[in-house]
C-alpha positions as CSV (number, residue, x, y, z in Angstrom):
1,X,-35.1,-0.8,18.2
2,X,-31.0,-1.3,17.8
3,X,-29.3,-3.7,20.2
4,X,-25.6,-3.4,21.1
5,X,-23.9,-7.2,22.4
6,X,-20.3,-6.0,23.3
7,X,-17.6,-7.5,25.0
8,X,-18.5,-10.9,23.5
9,X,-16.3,-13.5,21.8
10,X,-17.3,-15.2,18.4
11,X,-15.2,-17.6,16.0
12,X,-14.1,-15.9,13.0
13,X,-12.1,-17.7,10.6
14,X,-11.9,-20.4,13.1
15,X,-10.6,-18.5,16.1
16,X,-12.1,-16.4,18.7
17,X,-12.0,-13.1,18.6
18,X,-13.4,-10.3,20.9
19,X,-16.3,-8.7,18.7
20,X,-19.4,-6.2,19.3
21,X,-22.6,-7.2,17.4
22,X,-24.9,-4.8,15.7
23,X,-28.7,-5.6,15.9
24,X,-31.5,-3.9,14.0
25,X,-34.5,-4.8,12.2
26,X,-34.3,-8.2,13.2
27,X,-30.8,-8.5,11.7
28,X,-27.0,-8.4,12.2
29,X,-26.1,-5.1,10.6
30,X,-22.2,-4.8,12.0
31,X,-19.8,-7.3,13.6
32,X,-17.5,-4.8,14.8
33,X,-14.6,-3.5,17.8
34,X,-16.3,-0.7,18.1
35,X,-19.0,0.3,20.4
36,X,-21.7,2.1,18.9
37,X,-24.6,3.6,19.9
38,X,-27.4,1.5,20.1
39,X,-31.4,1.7,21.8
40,X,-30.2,-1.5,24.7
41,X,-26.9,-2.4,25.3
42,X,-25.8,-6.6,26.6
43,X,-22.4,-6.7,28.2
44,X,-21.3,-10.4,27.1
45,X,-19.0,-10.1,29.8
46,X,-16.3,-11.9,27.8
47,X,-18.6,-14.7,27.2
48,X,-18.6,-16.5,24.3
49,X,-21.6,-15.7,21.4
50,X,-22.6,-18.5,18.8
51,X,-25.3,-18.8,16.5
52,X,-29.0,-20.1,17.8
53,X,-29.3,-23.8,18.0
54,X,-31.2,-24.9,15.0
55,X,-32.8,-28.1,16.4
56,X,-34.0,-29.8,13.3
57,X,-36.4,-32.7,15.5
58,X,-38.7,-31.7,18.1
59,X,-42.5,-33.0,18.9
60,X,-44.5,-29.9,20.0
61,X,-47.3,-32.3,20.2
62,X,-49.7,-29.8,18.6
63,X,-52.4,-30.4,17.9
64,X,-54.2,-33.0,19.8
65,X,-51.7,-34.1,22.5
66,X,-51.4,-30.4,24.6
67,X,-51.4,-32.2,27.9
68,X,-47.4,-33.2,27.0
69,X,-46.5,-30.0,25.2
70,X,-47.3,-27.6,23.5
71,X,-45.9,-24.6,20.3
72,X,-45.6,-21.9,23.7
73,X,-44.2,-24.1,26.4
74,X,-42.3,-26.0,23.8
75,X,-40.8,-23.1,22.5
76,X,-40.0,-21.4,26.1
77,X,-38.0,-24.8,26.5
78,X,-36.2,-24.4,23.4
79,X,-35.1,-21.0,24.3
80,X,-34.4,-22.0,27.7
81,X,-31.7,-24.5,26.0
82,X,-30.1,-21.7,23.3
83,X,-32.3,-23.2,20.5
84,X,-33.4,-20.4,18.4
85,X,-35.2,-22.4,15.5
86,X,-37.1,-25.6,15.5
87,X,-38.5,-28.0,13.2
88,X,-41.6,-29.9,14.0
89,X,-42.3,-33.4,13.4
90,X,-46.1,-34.6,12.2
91,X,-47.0,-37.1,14.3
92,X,-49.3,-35.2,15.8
93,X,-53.0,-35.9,16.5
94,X,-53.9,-35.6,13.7
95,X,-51.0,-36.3,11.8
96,X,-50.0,-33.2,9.5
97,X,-50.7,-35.3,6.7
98,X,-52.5,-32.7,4.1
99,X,-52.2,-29.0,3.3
100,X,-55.2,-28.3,5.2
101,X,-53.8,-29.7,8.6
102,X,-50.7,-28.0,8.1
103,X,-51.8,-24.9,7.5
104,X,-53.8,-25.7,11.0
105,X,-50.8,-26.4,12.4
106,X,-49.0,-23.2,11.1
107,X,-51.8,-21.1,12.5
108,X,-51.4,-22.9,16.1
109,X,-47.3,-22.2,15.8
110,X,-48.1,-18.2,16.1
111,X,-47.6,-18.4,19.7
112,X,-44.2,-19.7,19.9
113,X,-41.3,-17.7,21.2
114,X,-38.7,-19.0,18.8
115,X,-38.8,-19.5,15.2
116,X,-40.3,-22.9,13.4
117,X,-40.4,-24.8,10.8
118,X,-42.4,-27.9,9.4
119,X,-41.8,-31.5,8.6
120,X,-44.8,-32.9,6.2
121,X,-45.8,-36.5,6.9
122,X,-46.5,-39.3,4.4
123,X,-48.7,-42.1,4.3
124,X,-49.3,-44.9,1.5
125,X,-52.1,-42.6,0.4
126,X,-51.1,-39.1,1.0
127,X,-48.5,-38.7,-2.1
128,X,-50.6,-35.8,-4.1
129,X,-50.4,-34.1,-1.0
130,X,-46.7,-34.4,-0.7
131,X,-46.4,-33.0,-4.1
132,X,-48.2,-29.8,-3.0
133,X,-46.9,-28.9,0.0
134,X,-45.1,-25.8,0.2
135,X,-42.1,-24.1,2.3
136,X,-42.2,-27.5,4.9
137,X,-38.5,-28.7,5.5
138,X,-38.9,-32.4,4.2
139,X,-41.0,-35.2,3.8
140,X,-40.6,-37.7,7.0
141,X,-41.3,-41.1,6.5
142,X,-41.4,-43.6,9.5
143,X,-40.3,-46.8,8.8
144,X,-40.4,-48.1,11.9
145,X,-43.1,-48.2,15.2
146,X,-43.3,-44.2,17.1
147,X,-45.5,-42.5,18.3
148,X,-48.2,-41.9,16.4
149,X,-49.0,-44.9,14.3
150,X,-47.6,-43.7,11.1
151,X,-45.0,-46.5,10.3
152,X,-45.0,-47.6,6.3
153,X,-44.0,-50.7,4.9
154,X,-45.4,-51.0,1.6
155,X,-42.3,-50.9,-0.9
156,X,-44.5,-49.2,-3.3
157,X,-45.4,-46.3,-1.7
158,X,-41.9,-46.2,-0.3
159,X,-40.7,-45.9,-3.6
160,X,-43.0,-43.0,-4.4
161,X,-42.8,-40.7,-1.2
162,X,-38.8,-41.2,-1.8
163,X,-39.1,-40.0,-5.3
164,X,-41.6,-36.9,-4.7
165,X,-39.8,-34.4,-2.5
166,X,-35.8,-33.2,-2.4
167,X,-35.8,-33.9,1.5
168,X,-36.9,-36.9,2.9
169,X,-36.4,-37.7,6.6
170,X,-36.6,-41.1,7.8
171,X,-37.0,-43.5,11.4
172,X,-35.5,-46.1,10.1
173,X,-33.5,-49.0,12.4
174,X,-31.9,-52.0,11.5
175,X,-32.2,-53.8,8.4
176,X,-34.2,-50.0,7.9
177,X,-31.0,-48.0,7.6
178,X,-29.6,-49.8,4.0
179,X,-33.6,-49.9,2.9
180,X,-34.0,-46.0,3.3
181,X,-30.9,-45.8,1.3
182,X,-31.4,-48.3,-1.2
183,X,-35.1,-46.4,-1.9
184,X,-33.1,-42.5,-2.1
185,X,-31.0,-44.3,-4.5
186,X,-34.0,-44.5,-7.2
187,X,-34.4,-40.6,-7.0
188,X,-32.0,-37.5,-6.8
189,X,-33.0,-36.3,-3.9
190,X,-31.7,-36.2,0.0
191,X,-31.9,-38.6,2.5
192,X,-32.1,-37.8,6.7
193,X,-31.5,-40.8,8.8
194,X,-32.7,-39.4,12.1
195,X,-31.4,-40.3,15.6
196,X,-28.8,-42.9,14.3
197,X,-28.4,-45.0,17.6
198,X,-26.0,-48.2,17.1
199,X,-22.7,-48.6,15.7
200,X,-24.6,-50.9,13.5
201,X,-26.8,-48.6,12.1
202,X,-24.1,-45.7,11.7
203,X,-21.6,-48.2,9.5
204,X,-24.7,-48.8,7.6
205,X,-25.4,-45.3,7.0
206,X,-21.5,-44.4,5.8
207,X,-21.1,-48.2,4.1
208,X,-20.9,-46.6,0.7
209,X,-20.9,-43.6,-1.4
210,X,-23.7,-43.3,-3.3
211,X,-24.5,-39.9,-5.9
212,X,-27.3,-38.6,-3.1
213,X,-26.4,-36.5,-0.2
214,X,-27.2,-39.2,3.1
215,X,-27.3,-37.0,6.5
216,X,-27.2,-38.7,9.9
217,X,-28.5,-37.2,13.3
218,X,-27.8,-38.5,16.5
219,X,-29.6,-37.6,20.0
220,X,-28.4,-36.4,23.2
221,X,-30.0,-39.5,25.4
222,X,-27.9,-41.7,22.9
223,X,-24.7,-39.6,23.7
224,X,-25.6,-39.5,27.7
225,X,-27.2,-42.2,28.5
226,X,-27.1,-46.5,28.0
227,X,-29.8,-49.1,28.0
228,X,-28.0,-49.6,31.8
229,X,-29.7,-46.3,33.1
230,X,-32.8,-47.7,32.3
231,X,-32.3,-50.0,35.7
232,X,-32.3,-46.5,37.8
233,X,-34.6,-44.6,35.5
234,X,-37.6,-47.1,34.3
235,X,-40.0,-45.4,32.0
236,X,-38.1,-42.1,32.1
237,X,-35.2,-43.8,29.9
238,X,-37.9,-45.4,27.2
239,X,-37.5,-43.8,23.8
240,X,-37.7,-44.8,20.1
241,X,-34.8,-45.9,19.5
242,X,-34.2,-47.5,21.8
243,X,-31.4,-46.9,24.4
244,X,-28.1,-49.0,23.3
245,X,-24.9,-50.5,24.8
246,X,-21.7,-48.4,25.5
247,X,-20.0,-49.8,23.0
248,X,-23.1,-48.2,20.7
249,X,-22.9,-45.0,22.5
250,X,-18.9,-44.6,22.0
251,X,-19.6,-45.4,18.0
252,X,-21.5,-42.4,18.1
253,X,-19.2,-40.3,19.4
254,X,-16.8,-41.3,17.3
255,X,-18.8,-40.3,14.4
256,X,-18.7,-36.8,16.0
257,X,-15.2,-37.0,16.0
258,X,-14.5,-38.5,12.6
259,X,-17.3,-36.3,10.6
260,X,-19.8,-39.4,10.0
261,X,-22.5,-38.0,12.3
262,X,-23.5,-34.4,10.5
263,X,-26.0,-32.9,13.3
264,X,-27.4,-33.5,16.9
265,X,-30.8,-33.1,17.3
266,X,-33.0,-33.0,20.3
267,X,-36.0,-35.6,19.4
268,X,-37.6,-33.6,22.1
269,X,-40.6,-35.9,22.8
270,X,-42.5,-35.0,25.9
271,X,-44.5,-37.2,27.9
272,X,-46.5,-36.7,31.0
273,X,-45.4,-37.9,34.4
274,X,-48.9,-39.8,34.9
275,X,-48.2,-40.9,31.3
276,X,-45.0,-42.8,32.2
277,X,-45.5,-44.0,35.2
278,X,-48.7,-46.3,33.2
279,X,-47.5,-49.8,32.9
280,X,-48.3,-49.0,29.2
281,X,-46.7,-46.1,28.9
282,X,-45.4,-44.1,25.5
283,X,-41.8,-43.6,24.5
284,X,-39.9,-40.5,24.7
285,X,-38.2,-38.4,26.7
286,X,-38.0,-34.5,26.5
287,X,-34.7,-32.6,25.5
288,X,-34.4,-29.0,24.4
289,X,-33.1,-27.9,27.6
290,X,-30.7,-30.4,28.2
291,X,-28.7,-31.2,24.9
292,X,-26.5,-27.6,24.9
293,X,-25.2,-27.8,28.5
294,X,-24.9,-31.7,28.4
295,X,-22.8,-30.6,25.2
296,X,-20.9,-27.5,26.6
297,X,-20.5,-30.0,29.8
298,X,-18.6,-32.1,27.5
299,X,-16.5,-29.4,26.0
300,X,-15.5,-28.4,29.3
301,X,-14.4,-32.4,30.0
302,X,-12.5,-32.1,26.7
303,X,-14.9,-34.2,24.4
304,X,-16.3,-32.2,22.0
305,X,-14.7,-28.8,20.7
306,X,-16.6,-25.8,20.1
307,X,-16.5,-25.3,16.5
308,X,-17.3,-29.1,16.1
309,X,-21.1,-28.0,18.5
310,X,-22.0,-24.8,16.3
311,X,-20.8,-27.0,13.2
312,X,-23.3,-29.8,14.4
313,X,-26.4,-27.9,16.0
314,X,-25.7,-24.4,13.9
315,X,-24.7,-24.6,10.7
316,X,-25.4,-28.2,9.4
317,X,-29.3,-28.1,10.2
318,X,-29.2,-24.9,7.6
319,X,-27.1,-26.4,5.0
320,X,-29.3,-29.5,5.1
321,X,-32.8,-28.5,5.0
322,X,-32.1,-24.9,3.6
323,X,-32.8,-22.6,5.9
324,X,-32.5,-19.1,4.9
325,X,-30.1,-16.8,6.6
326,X,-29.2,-18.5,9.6
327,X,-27.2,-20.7,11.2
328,X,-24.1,-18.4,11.1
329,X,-23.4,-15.0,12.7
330,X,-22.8,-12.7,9.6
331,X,-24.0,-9.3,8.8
332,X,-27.3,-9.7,6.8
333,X,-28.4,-12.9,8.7
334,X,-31.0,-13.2,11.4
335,X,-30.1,-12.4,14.5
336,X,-30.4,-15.2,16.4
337,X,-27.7,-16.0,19.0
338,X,-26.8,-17.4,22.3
339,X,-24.2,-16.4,24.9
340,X,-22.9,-19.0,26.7
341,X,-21.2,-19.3,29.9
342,X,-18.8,-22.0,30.0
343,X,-17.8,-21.6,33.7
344,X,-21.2,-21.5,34.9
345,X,-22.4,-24.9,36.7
346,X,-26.1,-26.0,37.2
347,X,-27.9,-28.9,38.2
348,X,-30.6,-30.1,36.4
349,X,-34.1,-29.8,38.0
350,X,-37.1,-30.9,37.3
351,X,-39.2,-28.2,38.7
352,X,-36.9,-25.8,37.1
353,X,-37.8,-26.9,33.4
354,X,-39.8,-25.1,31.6
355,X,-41.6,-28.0,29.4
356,X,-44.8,-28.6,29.9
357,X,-43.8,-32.3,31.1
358,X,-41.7,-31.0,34.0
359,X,-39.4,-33.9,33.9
360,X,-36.2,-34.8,32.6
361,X,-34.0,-38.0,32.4
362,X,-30.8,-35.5,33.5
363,X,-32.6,-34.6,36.6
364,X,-29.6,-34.5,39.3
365,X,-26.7,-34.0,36.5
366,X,-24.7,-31.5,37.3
367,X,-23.5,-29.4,34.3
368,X,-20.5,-26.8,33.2
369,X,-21.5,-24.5,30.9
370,X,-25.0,-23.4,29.9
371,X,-26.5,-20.5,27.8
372,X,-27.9,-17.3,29.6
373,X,-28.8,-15.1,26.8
374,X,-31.0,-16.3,23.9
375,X,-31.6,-13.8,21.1
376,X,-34.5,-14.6,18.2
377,X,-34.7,-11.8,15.2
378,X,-33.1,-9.3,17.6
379,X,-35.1,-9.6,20.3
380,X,-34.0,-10.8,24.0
381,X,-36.2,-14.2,24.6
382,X,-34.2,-16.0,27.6
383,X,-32.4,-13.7,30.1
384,X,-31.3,-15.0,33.5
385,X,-33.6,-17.7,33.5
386,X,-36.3,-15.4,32.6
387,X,-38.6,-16.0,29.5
388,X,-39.7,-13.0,27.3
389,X,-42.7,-13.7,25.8
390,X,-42.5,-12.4,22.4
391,X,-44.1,-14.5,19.1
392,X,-41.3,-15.2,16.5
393,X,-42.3,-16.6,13.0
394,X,-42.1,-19.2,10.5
395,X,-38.6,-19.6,8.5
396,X,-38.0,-19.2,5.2
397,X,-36.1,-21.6,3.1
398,X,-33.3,-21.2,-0.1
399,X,-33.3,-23.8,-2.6
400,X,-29.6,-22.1,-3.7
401,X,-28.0,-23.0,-0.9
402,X,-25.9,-25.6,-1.0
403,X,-26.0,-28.9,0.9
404,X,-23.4,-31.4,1.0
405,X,-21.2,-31.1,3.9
406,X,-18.5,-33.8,4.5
């Protein structure tokens, strides 16, 4: 079947420009002013069209921990939110810590609605797994306490899991942050420092050059929230890491703004209601239908521009972990794209969300600009706030593409 989008906007050569987008066979075949024929026809209605969210850190929590989320409700969130691609972190229970679990885990991801990828995890023993694991987007290492149980400290293994595969994401805080990088040094691969949440930490990350590529993510509840909302909010504000000062909070978006902060990532990490209301309750908060209208909300309030959000969310999380053709709207690439509506305002509601949690720490904000359609492979997945339920597939990665970015 052929899909028509007209009367949309998209940036081309850094402007917008009023385009018609060509859809068949899963891929953009024309970008175009003229209207042609096609099987289903969008009107844009002069909204704007960018490229699906690639949201490089999300915990589906499957398998073993359904009851917070899981690879169908997590991925009706995701489209929900504009995000057309996820990676999956392997804390999971059990960890995806050998090829046999992953492929598991690959079998369980056949029901999501958007497309997905893989993080492998490591442990001090796990390394001739790590070598043999195929098409996953990196190795993640936690050097510090998650969800999960999987923080590593010995400096030998360290060593090795940093040396044994081109990508290695890392939790690292604190006196973490110059560790990871001291340990990517000894190899020529890729460091990920994911959600980066102090000024600290970021000046750590961008201290020096070194010869190895050294990406940092940040988090929406980082960008939106301070360790003072956790007075109103309790448990519902308790993630890893931990919420910081304002001072914290403005060094991160001053990364944004000065190029040291190279995506923004959801860290989507559902909990249940029951769960967080324990006096021992876990840490994390959910987030893939939050980050692009708390972001578009900030466009509208002049923070953020446009191309600096598709840069950030779109087209980094591709260059980075190699993810074939998407990321962009060009002819040949996937056709994955959302149209936004920067004049529409929302509230965020709990029993609105489509997470399995049904919670959000943004319950009550009320937002400017959210997306209305999301497109995977061609196909119409969110529509009005409707989901379509239609299975997507596992991405595909280039090793030719290439990475370094600022």
């Amino acid at each position: 079947m052929s899909l028509l989008i007209k009367n949309g906007k998209i940036y081309q050569n850094n402007i917008l420009v009023r385009k018609n987008i060509f859809i068949k066979l899963n891929k953009i075949t024309k970008i175009t002013s003229q209207e042609l024929k096609a099987d289903k026809v969008i009107d844009a209605k002069n909204n704007i069209i960018i490229p699906g969210l690639i949201d490089p850190h999300v915990h589906f929590r499957e398998p073993g921990l359904t009851n917070k989320e899981d690879f169908l409700t997590g991925s009706m969130a995701a489209a929900a939110g504009g995000i057309t691609t996820f990676l999956d972190m392997p804390n999971t229970s059990p960890p995806t810590i050998n090829l046999q679990l992953l492929e598991e885990k690959r079998r369980l991801a056949k029901k999501s609605i958007v497309d997905y990828g893989f993080h492998f995890g490591s442990t001090k023993d796990n390394i001739a797994e790590i070598k043999k694991a195929k098409d996953v987007a990196s190795v993640k290492v936690y050097m510090d306490f998650t969800t999960g149980d999987m923080k590593l400290e010995e400096y030998a293994a360290l060593k090795k899991i940093f040396s044994c595969n081109k990508t290695v994401t890392v939790h690292a805080e604190n006196d973490n942050v110059p560790k990871a990088i001291e340990l990517i040094q000894n190899s020529n691969n890729d460091l990920y420092l994911a959600h980066i949440s102090s000024r600290r930490d970021l000046h750590n990350c961008r201290k020096e050059k070194i010869k190895n590529d050294v990406f940092v993510e940040v988090a929406p509840h980082h960008l939106f929230l301070t360790k003072k909302d956790i007075d109103e909010l309790g448990s519902y504000a308790e993630m890893k890491p931990s919420l910081k000062s304002k001072k914290d909070q403005d060094a991160l978006w001053e990364g944004i703004k000065n190029g040291k902060v190279d995506t923004i990532a959801t860290d989507h990490a559902p909990h249940t209601k029951e769960e967080k209301l324990d006096p021992n309750y876990p840490f994390g908060v959910p987030g893939c239908e939050t980050m692009l209208p708390l972001l578009l909300n900030s466009l509208n309030e002049k923070r953020i521009e446009l191309k600096k959000i598709i840069q950030l969310c779109c087209e980094n999380p591709v260059k980075i972990f190699k993810i074939k053709d998407k990321g962009f709207i060009k002819e040949g690439f996937y056709a994955d794209l959302t149209i936004i509506d920067l004049n529409l305002e929302k509230e965020v509601k709990n029993q609105e969300l489509f997470t399995k949690c049904r919670w959000s720490p943004f319950d009550g904000w009320k937002l400017k600009g959210w997306p209305v359609t999301t497109i995977v492979n061609g196909n119409i997945i969110f529509e009005n706030g409707k989901i379509n339920n239609i299975a997507a597939k596992e991405v595909q990665y280039n090793g030719n593409i290439q990475k370094r970015i600022y």
